[in-house]
C-alpha positions in Angstrom: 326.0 227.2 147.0 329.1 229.2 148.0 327.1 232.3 146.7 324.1 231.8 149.3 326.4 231.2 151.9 327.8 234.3 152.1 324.7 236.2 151.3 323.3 234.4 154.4 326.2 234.9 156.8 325.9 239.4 155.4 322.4 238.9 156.3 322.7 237.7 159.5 325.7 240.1 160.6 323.9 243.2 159.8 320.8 241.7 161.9 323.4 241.0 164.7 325.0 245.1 164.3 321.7 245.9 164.7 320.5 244.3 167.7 323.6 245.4 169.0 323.2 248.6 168.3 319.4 248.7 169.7 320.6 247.5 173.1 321.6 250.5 175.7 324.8 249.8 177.2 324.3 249.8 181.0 321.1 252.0 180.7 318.7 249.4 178.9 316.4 249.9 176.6 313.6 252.4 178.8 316.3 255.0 178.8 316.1 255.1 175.0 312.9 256.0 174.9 312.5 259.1 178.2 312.4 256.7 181.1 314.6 256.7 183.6 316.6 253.6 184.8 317.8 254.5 188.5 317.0 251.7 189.9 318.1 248.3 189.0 315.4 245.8 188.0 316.0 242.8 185.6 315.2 242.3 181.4 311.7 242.2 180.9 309.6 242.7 177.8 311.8 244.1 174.7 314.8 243.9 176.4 314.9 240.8 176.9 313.6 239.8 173.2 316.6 241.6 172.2 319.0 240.1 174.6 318.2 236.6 173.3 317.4 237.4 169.5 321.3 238.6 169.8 322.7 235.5 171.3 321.0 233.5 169.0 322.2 235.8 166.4 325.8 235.4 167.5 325.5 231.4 167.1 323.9 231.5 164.1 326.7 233.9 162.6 329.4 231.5 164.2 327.7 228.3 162.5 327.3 230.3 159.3 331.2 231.2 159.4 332.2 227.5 160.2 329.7 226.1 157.0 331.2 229.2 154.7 334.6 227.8 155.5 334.1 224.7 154.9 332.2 225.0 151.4 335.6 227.2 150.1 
């Protein structure tokens, strides 16, 4: 059990380094690809998929952290 604890919580932390990693900081994610983000508008479409996929990410990994504690 202890075994696919940590498995899952390795899983689920490269998933969150890479949503991370996808995001733009301060440019978002039109930049990555040629646009060109001078103007200010809010998340829409992929960005904002990835905004929420890494929140829910984040409180999966913390969850996953308290459970692989408490199973030691």
């Amino acid at each position: 059990m202890k075994n696919i604890a940590i498995v899952f919580q390795i899983i689920v932390s490269l998933g969150l380094v890479v949503l991370i990693l996808l995001q733009s900081k301060g440019t978002g994610l039109g930049t990555a690809f040629g646009g060109g983000g001078e103007i200010y508008r809010t998340k829409r479409g992929v960005e904002k998929i990835l905004y929420l996929s890494t929140i829910i990410l984040a409180v999966v990994f913390f969850f996953s952290s308290l459970v692989s504690i408490l199973i030691r």
